[in-house]
C-alpha positions in Angstrom: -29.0 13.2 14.0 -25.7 13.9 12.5 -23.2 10.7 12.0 -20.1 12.7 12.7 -17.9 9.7 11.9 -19.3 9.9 8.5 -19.2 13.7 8.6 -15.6 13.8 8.9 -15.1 11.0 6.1 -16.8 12.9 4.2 -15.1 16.2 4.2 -11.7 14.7 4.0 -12.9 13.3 0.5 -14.1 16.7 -0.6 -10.7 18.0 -2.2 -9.4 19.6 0.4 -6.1 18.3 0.3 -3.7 21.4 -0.5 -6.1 24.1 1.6 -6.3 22.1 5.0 -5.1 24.2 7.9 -4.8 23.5 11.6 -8.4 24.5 12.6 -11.3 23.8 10.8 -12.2 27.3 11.1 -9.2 28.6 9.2 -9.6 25.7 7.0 -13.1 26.4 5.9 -11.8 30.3 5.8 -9.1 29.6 3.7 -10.8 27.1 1.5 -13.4 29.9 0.7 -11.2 32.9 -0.1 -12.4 34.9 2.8 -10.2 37.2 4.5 -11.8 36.2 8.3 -13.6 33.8 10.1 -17.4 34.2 10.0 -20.1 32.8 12.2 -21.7 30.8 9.7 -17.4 28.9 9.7 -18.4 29.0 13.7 -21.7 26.6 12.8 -20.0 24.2 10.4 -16.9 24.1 12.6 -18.8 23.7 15.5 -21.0 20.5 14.2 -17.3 18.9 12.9 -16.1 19.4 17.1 -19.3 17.9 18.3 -19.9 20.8 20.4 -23.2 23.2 20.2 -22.5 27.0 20.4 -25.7 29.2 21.0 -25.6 32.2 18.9 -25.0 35.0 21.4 -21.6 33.6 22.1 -20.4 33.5 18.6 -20.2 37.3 18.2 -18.0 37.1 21.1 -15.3 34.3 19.9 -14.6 35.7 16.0 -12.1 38.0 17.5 -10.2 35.7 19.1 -10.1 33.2 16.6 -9.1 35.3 14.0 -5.8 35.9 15.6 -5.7 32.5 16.6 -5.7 31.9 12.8 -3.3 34.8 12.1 -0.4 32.7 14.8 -0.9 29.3 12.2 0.4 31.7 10.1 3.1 32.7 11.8 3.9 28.8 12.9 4.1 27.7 9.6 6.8 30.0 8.0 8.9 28.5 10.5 8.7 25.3 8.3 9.7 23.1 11.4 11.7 20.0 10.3 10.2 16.4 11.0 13.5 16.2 13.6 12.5 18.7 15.7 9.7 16.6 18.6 7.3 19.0 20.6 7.9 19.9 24.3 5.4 17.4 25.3 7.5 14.3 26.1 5.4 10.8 26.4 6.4 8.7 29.7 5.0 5.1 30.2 6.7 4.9 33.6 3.9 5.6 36.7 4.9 6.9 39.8 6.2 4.6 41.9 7.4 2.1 39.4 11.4 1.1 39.3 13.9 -0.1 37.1 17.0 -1.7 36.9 19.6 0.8 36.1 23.0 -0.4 36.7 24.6 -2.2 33.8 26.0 -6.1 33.8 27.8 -7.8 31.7 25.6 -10.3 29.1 25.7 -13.7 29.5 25.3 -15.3 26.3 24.1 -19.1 25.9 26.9 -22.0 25.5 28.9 -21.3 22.2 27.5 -23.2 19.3 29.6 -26.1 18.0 30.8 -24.6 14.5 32.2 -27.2 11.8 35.9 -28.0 12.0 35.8 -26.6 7.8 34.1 -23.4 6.6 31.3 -24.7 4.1 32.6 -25.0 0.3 29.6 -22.7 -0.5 29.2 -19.6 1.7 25.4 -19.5 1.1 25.2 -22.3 3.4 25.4 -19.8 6.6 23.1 -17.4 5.0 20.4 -18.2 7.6 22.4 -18.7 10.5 21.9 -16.6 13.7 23.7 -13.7 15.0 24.8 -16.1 17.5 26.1 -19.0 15.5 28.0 -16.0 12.8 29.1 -14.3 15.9 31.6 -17.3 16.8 32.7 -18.6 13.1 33.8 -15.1 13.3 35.2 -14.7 17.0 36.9 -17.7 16.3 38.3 -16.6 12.7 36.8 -19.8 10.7 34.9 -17.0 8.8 36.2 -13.3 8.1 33.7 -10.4 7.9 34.3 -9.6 4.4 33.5 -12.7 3.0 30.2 -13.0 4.6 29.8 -8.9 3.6 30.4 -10.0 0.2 28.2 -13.0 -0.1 25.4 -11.0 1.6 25.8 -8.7 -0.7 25.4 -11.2 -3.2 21.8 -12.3 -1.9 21.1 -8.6 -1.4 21.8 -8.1 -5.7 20.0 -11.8 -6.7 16.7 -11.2 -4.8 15.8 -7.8 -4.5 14.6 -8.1 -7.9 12.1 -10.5 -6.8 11.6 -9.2 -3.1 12.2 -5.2 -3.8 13.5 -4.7 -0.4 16.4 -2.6 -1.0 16.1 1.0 -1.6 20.4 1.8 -1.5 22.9 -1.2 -1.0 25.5 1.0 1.1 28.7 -1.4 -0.7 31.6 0.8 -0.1 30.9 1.6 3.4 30.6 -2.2 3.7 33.3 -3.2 2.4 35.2 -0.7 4.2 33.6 -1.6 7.8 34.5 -5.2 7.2 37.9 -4.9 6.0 38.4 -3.1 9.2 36.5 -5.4 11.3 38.7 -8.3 10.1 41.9 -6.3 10.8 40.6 -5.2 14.3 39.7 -9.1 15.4 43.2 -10.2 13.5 44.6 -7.8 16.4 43.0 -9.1 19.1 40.2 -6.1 19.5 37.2 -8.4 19.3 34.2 -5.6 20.0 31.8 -8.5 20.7 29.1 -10.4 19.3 28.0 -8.4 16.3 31.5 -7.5 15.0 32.1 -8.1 11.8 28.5 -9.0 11.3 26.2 -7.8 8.3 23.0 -5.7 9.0 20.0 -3.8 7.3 18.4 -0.8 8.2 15.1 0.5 7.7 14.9 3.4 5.3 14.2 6.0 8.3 17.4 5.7 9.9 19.8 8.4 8.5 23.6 7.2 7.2 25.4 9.8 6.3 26.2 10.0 3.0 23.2 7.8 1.9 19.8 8.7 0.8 17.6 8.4 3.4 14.1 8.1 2.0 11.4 7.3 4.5 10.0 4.9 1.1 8.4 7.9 0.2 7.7 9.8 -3.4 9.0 13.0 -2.9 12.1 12.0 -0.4 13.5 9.9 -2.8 17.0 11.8 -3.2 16.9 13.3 0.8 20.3 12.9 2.4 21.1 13.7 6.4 23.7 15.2 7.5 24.1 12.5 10.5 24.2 8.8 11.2 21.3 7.7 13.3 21.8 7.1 16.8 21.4 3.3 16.2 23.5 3.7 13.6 26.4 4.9 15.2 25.8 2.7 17.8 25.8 -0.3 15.6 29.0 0.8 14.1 31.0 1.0 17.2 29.6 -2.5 18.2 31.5 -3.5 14.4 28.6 -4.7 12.7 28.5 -4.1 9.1 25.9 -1.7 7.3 25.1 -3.6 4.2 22.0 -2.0 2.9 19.1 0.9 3.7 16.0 -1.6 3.4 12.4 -0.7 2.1 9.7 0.8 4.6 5.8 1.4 2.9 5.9 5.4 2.0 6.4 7.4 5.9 6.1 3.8 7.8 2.9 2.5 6.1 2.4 -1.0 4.4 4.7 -2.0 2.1 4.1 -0.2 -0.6 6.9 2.2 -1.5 8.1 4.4 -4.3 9.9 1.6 -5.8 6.9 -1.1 -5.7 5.6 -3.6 -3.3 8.0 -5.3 -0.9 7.3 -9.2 -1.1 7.1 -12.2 1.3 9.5 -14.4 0.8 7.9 -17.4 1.6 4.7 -16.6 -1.0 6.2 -13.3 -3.3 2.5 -12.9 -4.8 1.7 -11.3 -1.0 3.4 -8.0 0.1 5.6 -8.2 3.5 3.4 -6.3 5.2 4.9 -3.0 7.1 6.2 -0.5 7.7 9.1 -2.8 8.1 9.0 -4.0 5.4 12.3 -4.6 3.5 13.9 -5.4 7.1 11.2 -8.5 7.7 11.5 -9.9 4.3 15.6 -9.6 3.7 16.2 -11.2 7.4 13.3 -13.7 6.3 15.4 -14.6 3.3 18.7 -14.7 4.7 20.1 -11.6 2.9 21.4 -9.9 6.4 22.2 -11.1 9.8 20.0 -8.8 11.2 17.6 -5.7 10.6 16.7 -2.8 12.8 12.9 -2.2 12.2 10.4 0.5 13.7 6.5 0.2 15.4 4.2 2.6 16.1 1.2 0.3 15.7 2.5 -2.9 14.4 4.9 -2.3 12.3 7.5 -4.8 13.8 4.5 -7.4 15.0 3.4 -7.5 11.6 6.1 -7.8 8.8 7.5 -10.5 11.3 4.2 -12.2 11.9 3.8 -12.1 7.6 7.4 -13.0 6.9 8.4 -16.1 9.8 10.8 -13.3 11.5 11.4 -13.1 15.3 11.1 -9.2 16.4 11.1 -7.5 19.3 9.4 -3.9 20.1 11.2 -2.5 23.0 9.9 -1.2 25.9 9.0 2.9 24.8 12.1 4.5 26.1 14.3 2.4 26.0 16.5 2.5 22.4 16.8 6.6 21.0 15.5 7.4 17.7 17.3 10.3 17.2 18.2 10.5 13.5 15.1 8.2 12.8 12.0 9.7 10.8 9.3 10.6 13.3 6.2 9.5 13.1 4.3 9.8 16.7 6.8 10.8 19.2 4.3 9.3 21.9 4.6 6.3 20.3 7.4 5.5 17.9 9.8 2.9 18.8 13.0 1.5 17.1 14.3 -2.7 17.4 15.2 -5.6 15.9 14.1 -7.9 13.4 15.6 -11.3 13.2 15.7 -15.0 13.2 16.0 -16.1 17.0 15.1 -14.5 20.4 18.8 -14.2 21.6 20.2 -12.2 18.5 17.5 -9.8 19.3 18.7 -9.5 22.9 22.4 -8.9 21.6 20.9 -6.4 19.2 19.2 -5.0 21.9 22.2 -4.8 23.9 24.1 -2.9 21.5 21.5 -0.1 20.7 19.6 0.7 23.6 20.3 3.3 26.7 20.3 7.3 26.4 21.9 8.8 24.0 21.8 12.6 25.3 19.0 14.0 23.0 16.0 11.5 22.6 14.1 13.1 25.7 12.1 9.9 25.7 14.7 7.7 26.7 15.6 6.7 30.2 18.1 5.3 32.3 17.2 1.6 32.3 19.3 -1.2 31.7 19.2 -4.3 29.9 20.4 -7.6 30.9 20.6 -10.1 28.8 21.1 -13.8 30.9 20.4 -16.6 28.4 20.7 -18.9 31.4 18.0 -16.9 33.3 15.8 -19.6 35.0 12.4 -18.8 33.0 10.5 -21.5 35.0 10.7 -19.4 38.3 8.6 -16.6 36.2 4.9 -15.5 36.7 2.9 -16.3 33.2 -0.4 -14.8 32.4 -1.6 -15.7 29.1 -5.0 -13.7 27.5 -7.7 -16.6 28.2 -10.7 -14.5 26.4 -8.5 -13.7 23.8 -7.3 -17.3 23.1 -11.1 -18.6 23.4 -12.6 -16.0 21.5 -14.5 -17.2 18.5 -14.5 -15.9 14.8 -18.5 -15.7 15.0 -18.2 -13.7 18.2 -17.0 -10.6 16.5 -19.0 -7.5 15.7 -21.2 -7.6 13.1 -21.3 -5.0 10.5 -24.0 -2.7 11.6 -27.4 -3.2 9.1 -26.9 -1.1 6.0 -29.5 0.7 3.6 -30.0 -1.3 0.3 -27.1 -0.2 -1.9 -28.7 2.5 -4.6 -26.1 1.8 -7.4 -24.8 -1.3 -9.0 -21.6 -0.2 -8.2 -22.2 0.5 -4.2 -23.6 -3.5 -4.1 -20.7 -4.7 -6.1 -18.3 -2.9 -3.3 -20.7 -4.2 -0.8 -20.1 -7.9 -2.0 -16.7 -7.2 -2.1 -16.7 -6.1 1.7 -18.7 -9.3 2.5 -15.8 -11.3 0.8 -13.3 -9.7 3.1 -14.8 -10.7 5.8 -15.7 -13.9 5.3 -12.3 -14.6 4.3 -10.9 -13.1 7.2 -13.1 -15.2 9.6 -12.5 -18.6 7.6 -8.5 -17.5 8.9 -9.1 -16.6 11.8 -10.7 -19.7 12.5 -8.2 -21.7 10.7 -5.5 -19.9 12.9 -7.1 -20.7 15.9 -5.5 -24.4 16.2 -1.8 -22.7 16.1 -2.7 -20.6 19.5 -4.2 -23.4 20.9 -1.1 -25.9 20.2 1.1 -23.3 21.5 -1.2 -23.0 24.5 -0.6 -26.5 25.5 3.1 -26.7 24.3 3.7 -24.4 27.5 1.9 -25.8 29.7 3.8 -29.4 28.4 6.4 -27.2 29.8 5.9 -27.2 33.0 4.4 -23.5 32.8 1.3 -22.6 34.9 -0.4 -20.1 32.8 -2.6 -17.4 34.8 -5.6 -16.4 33.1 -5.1 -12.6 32.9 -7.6 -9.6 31.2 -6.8 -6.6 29.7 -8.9 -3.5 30.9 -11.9 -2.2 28.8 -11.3 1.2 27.5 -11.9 2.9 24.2 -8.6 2.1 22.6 -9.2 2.8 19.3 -10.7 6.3 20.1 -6.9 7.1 21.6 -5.2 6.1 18.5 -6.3 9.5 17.3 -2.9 10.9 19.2 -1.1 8.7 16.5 -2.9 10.2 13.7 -2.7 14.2 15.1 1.0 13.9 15.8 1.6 11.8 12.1 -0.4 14.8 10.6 1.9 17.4 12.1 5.1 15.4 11.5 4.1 15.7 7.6 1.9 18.7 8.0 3.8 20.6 5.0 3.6 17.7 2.7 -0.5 17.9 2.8 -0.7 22.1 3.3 1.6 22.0 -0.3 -0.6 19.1 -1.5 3.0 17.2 -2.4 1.1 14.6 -0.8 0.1 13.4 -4.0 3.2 12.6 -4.6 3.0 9.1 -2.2 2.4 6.2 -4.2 -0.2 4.9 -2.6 -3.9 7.1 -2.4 -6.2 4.9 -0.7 -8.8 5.6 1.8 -6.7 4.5 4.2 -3.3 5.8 3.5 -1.4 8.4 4.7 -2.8 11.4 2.8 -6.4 11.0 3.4 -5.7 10.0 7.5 -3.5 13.4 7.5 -6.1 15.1 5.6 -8.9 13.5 8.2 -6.9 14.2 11.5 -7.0 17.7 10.4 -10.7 17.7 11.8 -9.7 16.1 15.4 -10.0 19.2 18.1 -7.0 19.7 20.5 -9.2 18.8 23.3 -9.7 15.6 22.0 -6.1 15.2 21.6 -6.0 15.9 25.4 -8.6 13.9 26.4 -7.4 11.2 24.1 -4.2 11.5 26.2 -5.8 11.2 29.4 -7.6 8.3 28.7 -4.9 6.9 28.0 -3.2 7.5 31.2 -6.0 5.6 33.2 -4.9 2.9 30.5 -1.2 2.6 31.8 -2.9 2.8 35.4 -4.9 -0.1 34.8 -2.9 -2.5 32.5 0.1 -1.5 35.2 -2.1 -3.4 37.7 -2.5 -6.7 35.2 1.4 -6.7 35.3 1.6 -6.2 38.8 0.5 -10.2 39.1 2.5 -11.6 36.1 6.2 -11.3 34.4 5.4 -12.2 31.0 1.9 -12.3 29.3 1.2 -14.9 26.3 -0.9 -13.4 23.6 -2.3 -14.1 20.0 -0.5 -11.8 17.7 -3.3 -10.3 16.1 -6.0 -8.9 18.7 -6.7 -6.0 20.8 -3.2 -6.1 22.7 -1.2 -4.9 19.7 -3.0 -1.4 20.0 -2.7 -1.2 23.6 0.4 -2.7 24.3 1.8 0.2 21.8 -0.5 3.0 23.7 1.2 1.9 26.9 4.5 1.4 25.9 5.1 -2.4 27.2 7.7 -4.4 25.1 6.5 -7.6 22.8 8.3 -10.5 21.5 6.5 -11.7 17.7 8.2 -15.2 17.0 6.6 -17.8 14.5 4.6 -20.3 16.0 4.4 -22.7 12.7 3.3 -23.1 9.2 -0.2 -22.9 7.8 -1.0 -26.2 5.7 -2.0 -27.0 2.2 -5.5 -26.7 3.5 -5.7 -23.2 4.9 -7.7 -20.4 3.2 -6.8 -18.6 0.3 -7.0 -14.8 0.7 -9.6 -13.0 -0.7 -6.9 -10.6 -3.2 -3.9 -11.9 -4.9 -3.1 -8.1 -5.1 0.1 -8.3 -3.3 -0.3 -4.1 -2.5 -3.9 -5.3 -0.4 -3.2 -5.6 2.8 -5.9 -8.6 3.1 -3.6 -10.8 0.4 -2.2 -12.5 3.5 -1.8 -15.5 5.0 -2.8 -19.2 3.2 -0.8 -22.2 2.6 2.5 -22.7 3.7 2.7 -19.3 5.4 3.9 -18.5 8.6 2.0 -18.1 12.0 3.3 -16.1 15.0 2.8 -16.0 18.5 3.4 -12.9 20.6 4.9 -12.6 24.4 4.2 -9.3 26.1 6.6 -8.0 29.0 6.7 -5.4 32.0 8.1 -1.7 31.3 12.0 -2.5 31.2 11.4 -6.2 31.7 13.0 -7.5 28.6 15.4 -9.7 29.9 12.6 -11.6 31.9 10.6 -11.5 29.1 13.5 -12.6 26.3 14.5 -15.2 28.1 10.7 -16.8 28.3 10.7 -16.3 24.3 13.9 -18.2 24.2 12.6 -21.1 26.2 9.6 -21.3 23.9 11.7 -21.1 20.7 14.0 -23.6 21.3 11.2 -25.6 22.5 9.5 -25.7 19.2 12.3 -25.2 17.2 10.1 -23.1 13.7 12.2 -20.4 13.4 15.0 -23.0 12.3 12.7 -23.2 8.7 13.2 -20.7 6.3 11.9 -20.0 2.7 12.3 -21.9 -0.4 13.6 -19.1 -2.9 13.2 -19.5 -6.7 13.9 -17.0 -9.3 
């Protein structure tokens, strides 16, 4: 019987990459030179789409699919920009569901005490939170150019180390903090994150800036148009300082410029697609960073790099003027180094901005005195008890019929191993973190995430990437991203080429009975406690919930090595003195609940006050 997983691997290594069409059938027509659409396309087509067609009905369909084929045609000279999102609009909210929409003021937590004398050396503040900068500034014991300036600095001293800087944007720094100073001398304090330095991820436009996307081939493209987060950033008075690396179209961390690093081991990459974002707020280069998920791309480069991010609830901060990935799934938000700067981050970007159709009315409210204790707390129990050995085996293989195939198997058995000698290392973190709650005073509910066949609905992501880039692979520029391997972005846009529309659909509709039932879980709980990396990070990204990453600890001298000291391999992660993370997952709209639970648990443990050692 056909292996139609293999199948399709298969044919998207064949060397199809600048003759793939929508439609296998115009794909295999096209790749053959023929003018139409035969029956013998109808077989091979037909075996790719899993579905038998007898041969009396064939004769019958090669009309229609030939002008089928004809209307790609027609689609593609419209060479539709990657702004331009379809008239399907993604919603995570069910019926009868309801949010807060009527604004309040935030109430922030007690003003630090700042020292009576700016420090001699300026350096000193580099890792201080939004918070703590937000009142040396307020208060005028700091001005905004000065810690422009010495960001700045960092910016220039480690980005040759790091490479998380694709443009340092120094004259509409300046400029911004010069102003900013001047507005607060005049008594026109904007709030919390005037004056304040920040990075954004390569995908955000600023006018007059390249905007990128990390990619070969974008290296020089310029917008016409700030961001949406942009602008709104700038009338907050926060202080653009740099457009920070993202892995090539918000992948890894490999861009056209190299391999972003981790600053507290630079021989592992950040890990991505937020990559420069993660690693410059990790090394205290920028007050904050505005990052981007559609699968992990926040939870990750936080998790690698000891950063506290937050994915906001799907709909709730516009993209407009960000890079689109999967408009079902793309979501923009902070990266920094406490839970309350992301909540005044998150205060200052999110809301409708009249064009993201995605986004609704909701409103965030950000009480840092919030009584977390009166919240309901699930926490994953299989998830936390779940053993290394208790995960799938790799499926019994044929002997390998080359020396090369058993070296690559060997190779593969490595990985694995290595990754289960972590995972079982890592285990002790969750567990610590576990009992530090309930030390609390929290009574954690055991809670389960439904059983559905998540993976198979991640195929929306990879149809709606492959159309957001489908020039790039019809041209075959795709060659031009940096990175080729099987499981980058030109082979998975090349492979989703084969994925039917009516799987897309049906992908979609499984995924509805997903929001149904994980609706249901939330319906008994506030906030959920979760490990960081499981199963949740794919569904909680299908449904649209919000997540808090925030580190949860160092790995000792004695923890695995990874299997690669390739810092462009994903698997070259973790190992001594490397940070751990812990995730908290909220309702729809539930942030401030669910921020205000984080911040208990931070400032109960107290690791995101460590911070990297940096040498030259």
């Amino acid at each position: 019987m056909l292996d139609r997983r293999n199948f399709m691997k298969t044919c998207s290594g064949m060397g199809l990459a600048g003759t793939l069409f929508p439609g296998v059938l115009w794909a295999q027509a096209e790749a053959q030179g023929a003018k139409k659409i035969t029956k013998e396309m109808i077989d091979n087509a037909a075996a790719i789409a899993d579905v038998p067609i007898a041969d009396e009905y064939k004769e019958m369909m090669l009309e229609s699919l030939n002008d089928q084929a004809k209307g790609y045609e027609e689609i593609y000279k419209l060479h539709i920009p990657n702004s331009v999102d379809p008239a399907l609009v993604f919603d995570p909210v069910l019926p009868g569901m309801k949010f807060e929409t009527e604004r309040k003021p935030m109430r922030l937590s007690k003003a630090p005490s700042v020292a009576a004398e700016v420090p001699k050396n300026l350096e000193d503040l580099a890792f201080a939170s939004v918070r703590e900068l937000a009142e040396l500034v307020r208060s005028k014991k700091v001005s905004s150019i000065a810690l422009t300036e010495m960001y700045l600095q960092r910016l220039k001293k480690y980005d040759p180390t790091l490479k998380f800087v694709v443009t340092l944007t120094k004259d509409r720094a300046v400029a911004q903090a010069k102003k900013a100073d001047a507005e607060i001398a005049a008594g026109k304090y904007r709030g919390p994150l005037h004056g304040l330095p920040w990075g954004a991820k390569d995908l955000l436009a600023a006018k007059g800036h390249k905007t990128t996307w990390g990619a070969g081939g974008f290296e020089n493209q310029m917008m016409d148009e700030d961001a949406t987060v942009v602008k709104r950033l700038d009338e907050a008075g926060a202080v653009l300082v740099a457009k920070l690396t993202l892995g090539a179209l918000a992948l890894g961390d490999v861009w056209f410029g190299g391999v972003t690093r981790n600053p507290w081991n630079v021989k592992q990459g950040s890990s991505g697609s937020s990559a420069g974002p993660a690693s410059a707020t990790a090394a205290g280069c920028v007050a904050f960073s505005i990052g981007s998920e559609t699968l992990g791309s926040i939870s990750s480069p936080s998790t690698r790099c000891g950063c506290t991010g937050l994915r906001p609830t799907f709909g709730l901060v516009p993209r407009t003027g960000a890079m689109a990935l999967s408009w079902s799934m793309d979501k923009l938000g902070p990266i920094c180094r406490t839970v309350e700067d992301c909540a005044l981050v998150l205060d200052a970007i999110y809301g409708p901005d009249g064009q993201d159709r995605a986004v609704h009315g909701a409103a965030f409210h950000w009480d840092a005195n919030l009584d977390w204790r009166k919240l309901r707390v699930g926490y994953l129990k299989t998830d936390f008890e779940r053993k290394p050995d208790e995960e799938k085996e790799v499926a019994k293989e044929e002997p390998a019929k080359t020396p090369e195939e058993q070296k690559k198997r060997e190779e593969q058995k490595k990985r694995r191993e290595a990754r289960r000698a972590q995972a079982e290392y890592d285990r002790k973190y969750n567990d610590a973190a576990l009992a530090k709650l309930r030390e609390m005073g929290v009574n954690l509910i055991p809670v389960e995430m439904p059983k559905f066949p998540y993976d198979a609905m991640v195929a929306m992501l990879s149809a709606e990437a492959a159309a957001a880039f489908d020039e790039l692979t019809r041209t075959g520029k795709d060659k031009l991203l940096t990175s080729q391997k099987d499981y980058d972005w030109p082979n998975s846009f090349r492979t989703a080429r084969f994925i039917p529309a009516v799987e897309y659909i049906q992908a979609a509709r499984a995924r509805k009975m997903t929001m149904e039932s994980v609706a249901k879980v939330f319906d008994g709980v506030d906030v959920i406690v979760a490990p960081t990396n499981g199963e949740q990070l794919v569904i909680t990204n299908l449904t649209g919930h919000p997540a808090v990453i925030l580190p949860n600890g160092l790995r000792g001298a004695d923890a695995p090595k990874p299997p690669s000291d390739d810092p462009g391999d994903f698997t070259n992660a973790g190992g001594p003195g490397t940070p751990t993370s812990l995730t908290f997952l909220g309702q729809l709209y539930g942030e401030g609940r669910l921020l205000a639970f984080a911040r208990a648990y931070q400032e109960a443990t107290g690791f995101h006050l460590g911070h990297p050692k940096l040498t030259l």
